[in-house]
NUDO-230123 format. One line per field, with one value per residue (C-alpha): residue in three letters; residue number from 1; x, y, z. Coordinates in Angstrom, 3 decimals. Layout:
BEGIN
nuro: [ala, ...];
fiba: [NUM, ...];
X: [X, ...];
Y: [Y, ...];
Z: [Z, ...];
//
This chain:
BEGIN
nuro: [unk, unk, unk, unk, unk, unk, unk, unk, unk, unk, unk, unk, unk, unk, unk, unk, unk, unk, unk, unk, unk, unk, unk, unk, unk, unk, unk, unk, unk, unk, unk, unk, unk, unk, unk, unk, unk, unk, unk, unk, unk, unk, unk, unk, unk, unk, unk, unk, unk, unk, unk, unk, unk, unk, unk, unk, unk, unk, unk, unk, unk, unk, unk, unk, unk, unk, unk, unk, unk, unk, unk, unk, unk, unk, unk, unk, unk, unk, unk, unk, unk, unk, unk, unk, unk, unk, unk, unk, unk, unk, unk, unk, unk, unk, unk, unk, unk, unk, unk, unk, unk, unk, unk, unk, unk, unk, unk, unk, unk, unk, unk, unk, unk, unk, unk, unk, unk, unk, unk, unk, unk, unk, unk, unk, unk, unk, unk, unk, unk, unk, unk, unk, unk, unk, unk, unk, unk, unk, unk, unk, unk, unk, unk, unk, unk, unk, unk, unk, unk, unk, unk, unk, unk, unk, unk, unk, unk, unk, unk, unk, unk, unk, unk, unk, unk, unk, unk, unk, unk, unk, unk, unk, unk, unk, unk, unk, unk, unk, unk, unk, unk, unk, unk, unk, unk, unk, unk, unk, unk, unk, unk, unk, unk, unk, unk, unk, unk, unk, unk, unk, unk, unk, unk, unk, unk, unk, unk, unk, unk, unk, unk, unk, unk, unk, unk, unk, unk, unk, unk, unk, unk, unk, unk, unk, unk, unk, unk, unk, unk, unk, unk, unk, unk, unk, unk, unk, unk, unk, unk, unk, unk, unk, unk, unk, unk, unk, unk, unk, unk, unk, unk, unk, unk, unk, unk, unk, unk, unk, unk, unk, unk, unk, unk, unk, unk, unk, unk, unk, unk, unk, unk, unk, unk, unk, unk, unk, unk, unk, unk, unk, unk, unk, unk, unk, unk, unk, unk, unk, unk, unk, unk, unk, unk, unk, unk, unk, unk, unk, unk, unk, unk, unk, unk, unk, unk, unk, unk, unk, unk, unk, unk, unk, unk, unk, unk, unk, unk, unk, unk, unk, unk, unk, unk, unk, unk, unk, unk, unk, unk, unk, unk, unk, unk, unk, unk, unk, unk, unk, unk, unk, unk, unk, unk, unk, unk, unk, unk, unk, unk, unk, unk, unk, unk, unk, unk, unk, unk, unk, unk, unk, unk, unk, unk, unk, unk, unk, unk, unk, unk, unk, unk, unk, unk, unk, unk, unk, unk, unk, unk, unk, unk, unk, unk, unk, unk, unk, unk, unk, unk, unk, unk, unk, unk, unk, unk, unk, unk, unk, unk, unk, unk, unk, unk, unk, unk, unk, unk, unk];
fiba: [1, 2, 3, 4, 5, 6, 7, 8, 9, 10, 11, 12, 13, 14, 15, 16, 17, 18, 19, 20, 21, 22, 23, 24, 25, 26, 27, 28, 29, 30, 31, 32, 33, 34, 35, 36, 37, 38, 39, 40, 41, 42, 43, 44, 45, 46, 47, 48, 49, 50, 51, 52, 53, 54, 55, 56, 57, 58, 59, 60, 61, 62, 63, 64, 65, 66, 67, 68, 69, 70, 71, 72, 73, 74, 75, 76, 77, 78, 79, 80, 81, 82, 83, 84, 85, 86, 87, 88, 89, 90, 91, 92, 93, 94, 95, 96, 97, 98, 99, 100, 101, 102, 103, 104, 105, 106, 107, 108, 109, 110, 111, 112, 113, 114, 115, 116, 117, 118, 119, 120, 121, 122, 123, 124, 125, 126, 127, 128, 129, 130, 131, 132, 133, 134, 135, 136, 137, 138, 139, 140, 141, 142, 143, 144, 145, 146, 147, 148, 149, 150, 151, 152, 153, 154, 155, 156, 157, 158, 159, 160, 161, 162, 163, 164, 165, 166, 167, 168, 169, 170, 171, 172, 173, 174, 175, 176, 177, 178, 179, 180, 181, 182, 183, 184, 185, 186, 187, 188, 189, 190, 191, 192, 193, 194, 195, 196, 197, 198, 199, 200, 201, 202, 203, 204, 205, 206, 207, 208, 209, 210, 211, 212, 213, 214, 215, 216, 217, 218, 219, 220, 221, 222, 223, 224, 225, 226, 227, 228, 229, 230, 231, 232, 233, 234, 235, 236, 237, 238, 239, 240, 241, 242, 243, 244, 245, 246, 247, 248, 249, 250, 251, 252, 253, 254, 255, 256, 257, 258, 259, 260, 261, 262, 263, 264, 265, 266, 267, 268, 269, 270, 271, 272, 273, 274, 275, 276, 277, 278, 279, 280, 281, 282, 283, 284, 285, 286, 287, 288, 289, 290, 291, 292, 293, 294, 295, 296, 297, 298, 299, 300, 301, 302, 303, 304, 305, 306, 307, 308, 309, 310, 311, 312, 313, 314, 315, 316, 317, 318, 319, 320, 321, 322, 323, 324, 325, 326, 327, 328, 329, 330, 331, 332, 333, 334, 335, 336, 337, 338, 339, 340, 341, 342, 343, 344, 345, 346, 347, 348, 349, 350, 351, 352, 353, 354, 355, 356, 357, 358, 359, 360, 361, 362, 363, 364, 365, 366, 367, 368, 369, 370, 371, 372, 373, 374, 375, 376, 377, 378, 379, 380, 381, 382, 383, 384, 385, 386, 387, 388, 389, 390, 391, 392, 393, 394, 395, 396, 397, 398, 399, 400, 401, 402, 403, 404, 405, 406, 407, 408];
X: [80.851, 77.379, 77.495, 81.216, 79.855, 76.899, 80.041, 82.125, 83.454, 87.186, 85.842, 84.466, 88.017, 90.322, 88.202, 87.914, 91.847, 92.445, 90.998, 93.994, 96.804, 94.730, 95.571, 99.251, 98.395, 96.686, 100.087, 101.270, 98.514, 98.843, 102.052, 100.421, 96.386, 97.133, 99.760, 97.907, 94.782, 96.264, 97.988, 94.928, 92.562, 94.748, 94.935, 91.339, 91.081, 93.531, 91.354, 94.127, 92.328, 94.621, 97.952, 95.575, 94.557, 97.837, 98.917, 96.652, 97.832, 101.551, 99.819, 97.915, 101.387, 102.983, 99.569, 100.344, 103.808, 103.675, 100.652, 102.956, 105.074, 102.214, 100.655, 103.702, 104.150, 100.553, 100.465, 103.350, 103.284, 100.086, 100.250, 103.089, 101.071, 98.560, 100.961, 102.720, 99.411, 99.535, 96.031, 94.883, 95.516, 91.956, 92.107, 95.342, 94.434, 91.275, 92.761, 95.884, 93.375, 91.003, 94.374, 96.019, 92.822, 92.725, 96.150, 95.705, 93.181, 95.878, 96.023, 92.452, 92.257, 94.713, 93.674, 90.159, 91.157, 93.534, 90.505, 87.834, 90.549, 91.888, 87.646, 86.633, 89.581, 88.381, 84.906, 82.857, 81.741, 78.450, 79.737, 81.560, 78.132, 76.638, 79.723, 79.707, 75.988, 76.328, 79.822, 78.625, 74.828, 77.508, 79.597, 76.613, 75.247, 78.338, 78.976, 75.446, 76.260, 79.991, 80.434, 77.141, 76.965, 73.641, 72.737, 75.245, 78.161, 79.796, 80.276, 83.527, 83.012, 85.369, 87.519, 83.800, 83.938, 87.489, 86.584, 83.272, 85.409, 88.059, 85.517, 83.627, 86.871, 87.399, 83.893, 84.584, 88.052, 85.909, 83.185, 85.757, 87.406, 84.454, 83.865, 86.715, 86.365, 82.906, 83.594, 81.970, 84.091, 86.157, 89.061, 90.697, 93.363, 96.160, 99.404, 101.916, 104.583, 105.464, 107.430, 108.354, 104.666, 105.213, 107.974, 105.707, 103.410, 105.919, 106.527, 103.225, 102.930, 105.759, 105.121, 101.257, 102.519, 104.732, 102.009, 99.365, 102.431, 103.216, 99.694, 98.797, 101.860, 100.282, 96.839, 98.268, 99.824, 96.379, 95.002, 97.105, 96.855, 93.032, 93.607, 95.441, 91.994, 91.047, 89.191, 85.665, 87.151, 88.637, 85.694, 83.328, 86.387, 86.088, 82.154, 82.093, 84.558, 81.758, 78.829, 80.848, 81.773, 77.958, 79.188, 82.367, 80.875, 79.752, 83.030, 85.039, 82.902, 83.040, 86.877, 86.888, 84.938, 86.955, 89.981, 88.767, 87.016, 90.572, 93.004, 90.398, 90.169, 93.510, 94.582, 91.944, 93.840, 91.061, 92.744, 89.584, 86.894, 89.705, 89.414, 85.274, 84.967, 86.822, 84.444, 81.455, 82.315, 83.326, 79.932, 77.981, 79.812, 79.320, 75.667, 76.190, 78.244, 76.625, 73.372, 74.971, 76.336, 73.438, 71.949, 74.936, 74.536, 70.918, 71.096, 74.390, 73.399, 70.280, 72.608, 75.647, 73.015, 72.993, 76.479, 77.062, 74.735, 78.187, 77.143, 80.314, 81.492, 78.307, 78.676, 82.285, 80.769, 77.923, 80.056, 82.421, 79.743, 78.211, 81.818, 82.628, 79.228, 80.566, 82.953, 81.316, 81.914, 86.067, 86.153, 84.344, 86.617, 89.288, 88.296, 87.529, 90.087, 92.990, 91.461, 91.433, 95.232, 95.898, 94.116, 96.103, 99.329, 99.854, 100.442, 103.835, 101.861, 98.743, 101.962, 103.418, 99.972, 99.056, 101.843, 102.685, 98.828, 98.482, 101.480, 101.195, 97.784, 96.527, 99.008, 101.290, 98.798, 96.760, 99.439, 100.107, 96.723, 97.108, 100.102, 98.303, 95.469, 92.811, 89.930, 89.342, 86.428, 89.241, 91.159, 88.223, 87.891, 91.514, 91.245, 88.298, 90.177, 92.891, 90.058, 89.451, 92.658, 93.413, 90.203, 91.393, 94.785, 93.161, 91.065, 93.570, 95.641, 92.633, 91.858, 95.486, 95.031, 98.921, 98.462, 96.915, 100.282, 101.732, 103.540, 102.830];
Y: [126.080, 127.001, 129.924, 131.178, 130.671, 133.761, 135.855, 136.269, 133.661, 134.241, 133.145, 129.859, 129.445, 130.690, 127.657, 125.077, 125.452, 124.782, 121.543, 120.242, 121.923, 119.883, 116.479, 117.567, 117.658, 114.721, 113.173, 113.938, 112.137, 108.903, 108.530, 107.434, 106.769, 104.124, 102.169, 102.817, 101.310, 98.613, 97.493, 98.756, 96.250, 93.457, 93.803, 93.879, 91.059, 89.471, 90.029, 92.495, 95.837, 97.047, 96.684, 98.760, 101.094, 101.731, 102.159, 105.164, 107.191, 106.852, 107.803, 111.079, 112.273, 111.804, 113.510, 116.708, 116.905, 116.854, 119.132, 122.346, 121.924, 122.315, 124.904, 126.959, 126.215, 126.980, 130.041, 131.807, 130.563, 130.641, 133.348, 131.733, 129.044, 130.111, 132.233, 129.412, 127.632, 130.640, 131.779, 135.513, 138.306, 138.150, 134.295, 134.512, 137.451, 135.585, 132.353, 133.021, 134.663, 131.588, 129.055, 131.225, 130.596, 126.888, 126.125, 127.724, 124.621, 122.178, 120.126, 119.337, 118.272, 115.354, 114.561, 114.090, 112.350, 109.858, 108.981, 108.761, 106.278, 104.624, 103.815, 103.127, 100.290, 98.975, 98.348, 101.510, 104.069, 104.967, 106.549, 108.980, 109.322, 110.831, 113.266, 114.272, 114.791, 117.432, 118.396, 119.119, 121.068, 123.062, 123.784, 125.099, 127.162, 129.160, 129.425, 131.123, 133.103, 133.806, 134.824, 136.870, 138.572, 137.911, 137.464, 140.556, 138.857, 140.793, 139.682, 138.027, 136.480, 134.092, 134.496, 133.401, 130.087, 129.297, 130.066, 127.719, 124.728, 125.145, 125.055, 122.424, 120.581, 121.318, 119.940, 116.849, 115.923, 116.795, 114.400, 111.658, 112.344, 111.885, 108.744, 106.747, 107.595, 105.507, 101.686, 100.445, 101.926, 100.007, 101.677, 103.653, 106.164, 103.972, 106.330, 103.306, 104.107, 101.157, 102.272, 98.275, 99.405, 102.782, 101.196, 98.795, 101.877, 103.786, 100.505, 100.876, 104.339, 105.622, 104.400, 105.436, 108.511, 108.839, 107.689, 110.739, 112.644, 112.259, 111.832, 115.304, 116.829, 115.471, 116.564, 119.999, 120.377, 119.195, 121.914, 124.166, 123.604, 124.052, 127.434, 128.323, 127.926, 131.095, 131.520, 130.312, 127.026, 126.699, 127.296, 125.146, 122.475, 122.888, 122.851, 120.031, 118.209, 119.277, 117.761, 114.427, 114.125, 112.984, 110.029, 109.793, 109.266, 105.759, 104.990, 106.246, 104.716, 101.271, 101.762, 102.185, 98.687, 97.153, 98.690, 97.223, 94.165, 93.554, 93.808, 92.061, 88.862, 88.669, 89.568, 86.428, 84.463, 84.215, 85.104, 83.605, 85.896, 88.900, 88.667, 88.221, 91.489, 93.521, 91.723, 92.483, 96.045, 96.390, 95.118, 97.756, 100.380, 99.871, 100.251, 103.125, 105.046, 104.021, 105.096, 108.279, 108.830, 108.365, 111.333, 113.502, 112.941, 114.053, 116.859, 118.333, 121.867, 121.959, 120.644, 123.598, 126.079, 125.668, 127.044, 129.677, 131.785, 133.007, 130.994, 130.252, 128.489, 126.728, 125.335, 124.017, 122.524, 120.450, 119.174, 117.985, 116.121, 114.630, 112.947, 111.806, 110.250, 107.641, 106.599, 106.025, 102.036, 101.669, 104.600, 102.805, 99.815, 102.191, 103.584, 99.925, 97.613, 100.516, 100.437, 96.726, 96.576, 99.361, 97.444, 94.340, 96.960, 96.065, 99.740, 99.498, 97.984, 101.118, 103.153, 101.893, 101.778, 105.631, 106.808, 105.278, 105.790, 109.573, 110.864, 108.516, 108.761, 112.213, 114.982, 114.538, 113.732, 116.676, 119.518, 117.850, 118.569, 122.019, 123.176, 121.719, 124.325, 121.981, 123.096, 122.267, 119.549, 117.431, 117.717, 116.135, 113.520, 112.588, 112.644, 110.053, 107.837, 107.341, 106.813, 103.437, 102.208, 102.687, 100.710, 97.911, 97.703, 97.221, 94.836, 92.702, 93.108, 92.489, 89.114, 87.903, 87.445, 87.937, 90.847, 88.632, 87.492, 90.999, 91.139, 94.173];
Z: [93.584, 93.004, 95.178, 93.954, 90.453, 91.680, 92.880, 88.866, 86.563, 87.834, 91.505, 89.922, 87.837, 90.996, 93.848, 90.600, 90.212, 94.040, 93.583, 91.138, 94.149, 96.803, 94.839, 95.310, 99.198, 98.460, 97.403, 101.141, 102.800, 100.629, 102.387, 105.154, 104.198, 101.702, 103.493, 107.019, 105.122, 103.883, 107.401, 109.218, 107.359, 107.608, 111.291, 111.767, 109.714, 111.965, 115.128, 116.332, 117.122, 119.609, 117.046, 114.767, 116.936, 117.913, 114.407, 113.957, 116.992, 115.281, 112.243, 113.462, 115.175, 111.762, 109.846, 111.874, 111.456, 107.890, 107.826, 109.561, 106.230, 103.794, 105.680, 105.254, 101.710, 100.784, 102.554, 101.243, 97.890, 96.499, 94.532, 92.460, 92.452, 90.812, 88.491, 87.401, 86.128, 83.598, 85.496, 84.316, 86.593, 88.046, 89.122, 90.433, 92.996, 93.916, 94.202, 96.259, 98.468, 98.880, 98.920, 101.578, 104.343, 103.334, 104.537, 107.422, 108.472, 106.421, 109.718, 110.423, 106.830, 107.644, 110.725, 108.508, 105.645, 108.137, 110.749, 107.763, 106.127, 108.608, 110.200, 106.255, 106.219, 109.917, 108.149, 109.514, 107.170, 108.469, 110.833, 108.382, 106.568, 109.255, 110.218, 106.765, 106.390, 109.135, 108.219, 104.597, 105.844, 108.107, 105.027, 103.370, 105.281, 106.256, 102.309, 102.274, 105.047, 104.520, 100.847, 100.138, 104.268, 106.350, 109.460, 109.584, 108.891, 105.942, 102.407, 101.784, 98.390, 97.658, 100.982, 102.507, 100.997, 102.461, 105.836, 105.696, 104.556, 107.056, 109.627, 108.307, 108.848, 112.622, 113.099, 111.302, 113.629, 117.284, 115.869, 114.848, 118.313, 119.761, 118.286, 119.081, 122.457, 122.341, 123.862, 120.451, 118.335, 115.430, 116.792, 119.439, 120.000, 121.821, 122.684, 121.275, 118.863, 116.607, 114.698, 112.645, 111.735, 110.697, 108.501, 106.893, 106.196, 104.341, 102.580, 101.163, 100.693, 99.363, 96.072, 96.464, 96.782, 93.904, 91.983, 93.272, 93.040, 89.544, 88.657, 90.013, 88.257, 84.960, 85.953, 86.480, 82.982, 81.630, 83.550, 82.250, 78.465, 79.290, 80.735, 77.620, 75.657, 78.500, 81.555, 79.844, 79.096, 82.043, 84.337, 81.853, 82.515, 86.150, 86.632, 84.353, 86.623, 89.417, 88.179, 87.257, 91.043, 91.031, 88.816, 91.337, 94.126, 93.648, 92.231, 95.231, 97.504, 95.931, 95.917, 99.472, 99.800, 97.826, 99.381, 103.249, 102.152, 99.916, 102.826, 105.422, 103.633, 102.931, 106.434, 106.823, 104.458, 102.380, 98.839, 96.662, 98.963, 98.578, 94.839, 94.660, 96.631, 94.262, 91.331, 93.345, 94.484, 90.522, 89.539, 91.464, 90.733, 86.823, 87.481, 89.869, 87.486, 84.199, 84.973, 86.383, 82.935, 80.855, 82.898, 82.211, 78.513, 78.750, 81.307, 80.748, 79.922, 82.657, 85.246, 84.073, 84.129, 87.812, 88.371, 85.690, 83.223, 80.939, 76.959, 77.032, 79.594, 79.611, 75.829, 77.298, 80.433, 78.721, 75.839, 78.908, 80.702, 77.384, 76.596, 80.433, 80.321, 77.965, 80.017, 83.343, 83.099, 82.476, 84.900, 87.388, 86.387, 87.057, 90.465, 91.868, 90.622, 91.699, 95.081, 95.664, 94.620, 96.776, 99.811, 98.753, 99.098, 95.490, 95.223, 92.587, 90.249, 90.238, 90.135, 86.666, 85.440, 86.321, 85.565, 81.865, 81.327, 81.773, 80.513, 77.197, 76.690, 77.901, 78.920, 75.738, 72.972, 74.567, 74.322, 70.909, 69.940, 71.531, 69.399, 66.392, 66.739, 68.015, 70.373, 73.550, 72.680, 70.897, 74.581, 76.453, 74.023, 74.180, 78.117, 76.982, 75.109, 78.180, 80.661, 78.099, 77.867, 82.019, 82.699, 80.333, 81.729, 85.276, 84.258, 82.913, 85.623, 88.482, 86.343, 86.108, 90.146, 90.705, 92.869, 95.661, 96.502, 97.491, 100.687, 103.333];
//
């Protein structure tokens, strides 16, 4: 983003908008991360590594399958795509571009995001730290080398950036490859179909799915009354939603140890253990995150400056980050509490919450406030208010302790 942001402010609005079509490809893979999680975790926590590892073969032949379908999709309709967001002229030919060389590597994405999920939920992410450390200095570096031309490669811009990612990708599946072929490994690649497991995944997923599903839907029309405000406050929206990923990270990687430590215990049997993991994980992440946001609220224009030098955009961006900053802690609540239910394959439940949540409580009071003539700022602070009432509702659903009891 940093570098696209160098290239024009259409660039940084065309690669920020393929973020909100990659949750809807995000929908497709929580078919079969979230219930493969869940089912993965409880076998490990069951001493039964070999039913697990099976599980993840039959889930990497379903990953690819899937991923031939998206591929086609996102390469012959991203220009409508991007149309039908109500993107200007300028983002839409840049953005097609970009979207049309990211489905092309579609499949190495979700053979990723499966082998990262499905080792996370067996109880090994350092592994995936180190992959990604490379995966991410390899990501960088072709940026550098692929959007502005050296080394005599020549300049692609924004087509530059796509190519980097995709293989930044590729390098992250050989290393994962490589891995479980190691005798230590959590798991293994064992060629059994099971598919009474397979069935107990879609179980799961299914309505994880229609919750990212209908939750990215939602996310999209809230993009889309942004870009109504034009392509300034839609980039400031974007690079705002940047920087806060610093603030997500410890969220999403507390969710993720909740989510393993969740389905472990009570794979285990250990219900009262399941349930203190999810309070400690939630604990930590508060801190995380809070402290995040307090630097957000004091840095937001230095850190926007980074990415953009258009007044503009950059007046947007900070007033973004100084509002998110305030809600670090329920969105940390938020992050952690839906991931332990989700581990616990209590994943109805994180459905009817999303779902009533966003569509009450941000997309329709937004475009409300929209019609009425309000600015942008009043949108952010609406988006706020939901992020408050979401982390409430999980709380008091975590504390009730009824989702313990969820069958997978």
């Amino acid at each position: 983003m940093l570098m696209v942001g160098m290239v024009s402010v259409s660039a940084l609005a065309a690669v920020g908008m393929s973020m909100q079509f990659m949750m809807i490809i995000n929908v497709l893979m929580t078919l079969y991360v979230i219930g493969g999680n869940a089912l993965i975790s409880r076998f490990i926590g069951q001493g039964r590594k070999k039913r697990a590892s099976a599980l993840l073969f039959s889930l990497g032949i379903f990953a690819i399958a899937l991923s031939a379908f998206v591929t086609i999709g996102g390469y012959f309709g991203s220009t409508q795509i991007y149309s039908l967001m109500g993107a200007s002229s300028e983002v839409v030919a840049q953005g097609s571009a970009y979207f049309k060389i990211l489905s092309l590597g579609i499949v190495f994405l979700f053979i990723d995001n499966l082998l990262y999920n499905a080792l996370s939920a067996a109880g090994d992410t350092s592994s995936s730290l180190y992959i990604k450390l490379v995966s991410s200095a390899i990501n960088a570096f072709l940026n550098y080398v692929l959007i502005f031309g050296h080394f005599g490669f020549d300049a692609y811009g924004i087509e530059g950036a796509a190519y980097a990612t995709v293989i930044s990708y590729c390098f992250n599946v050989v290393a994962y490859l490589l891995l479980l072929n190691k005798p230590n490994s959590k798991l293994h690649l064992i060629p059994i179909v099971r598919t009474r497991d397979l069935k107990r995944v879609w179980n799961v997923g299914w309505s994880a799915a229609l919750d990212r599903g209908i939750s990215s839907i939602s996310f999209l029309v809230f993009v889309s009354i942004i870009a109504a405000y034009g392509t300034a406050g839609l980039a400031g929206y974007q690079v705002g939603l940047r920087i806060e990923g610093i603030a997500f990270m410890p969220g999403f990687g507390f969710a993720i140890a909740a989510m393993a430590l969740v389905g472990q215990n009570l794979g285990a049997n250990n219900k009262e253990t399941a349930y203190k993991m999810g309070i400690i994980s939630g604990r930590i992440a508060y801190v995380f995150m809070g402290s995040v946001g307090i630097f957000l609220i004091i840095f937001s224009e230095f850190l926007v400056g980074f990415f953009t030098k258009d007044i503009e955009t950059i007046e947007v961006a900070s007033n973004y980050l100084i509002l998110v900053g305030l809600a670090q802690i329920p969105l940390a609540i938020m992050f952690v509490y839906s991931g332990a239910l989700r581990g616990a394959g209590a994943t109805k439940t994180t459905l009817k919450i999303n779902v009533l949540s966003l569509w009450f409580f941000r997309v329709i009071p937004s475009y409300i406030a929209y019609k009425l003539g309000y600015g942008v700022i009043v949108i952010f602070v609406i988006m706020n208010i939901e992020t408050f009432i979401k982390g409430f509702i999980y709380w008091y659903i975590y504390q009730k302790k009824e989702w313990l009891n969820t069958k997978v």
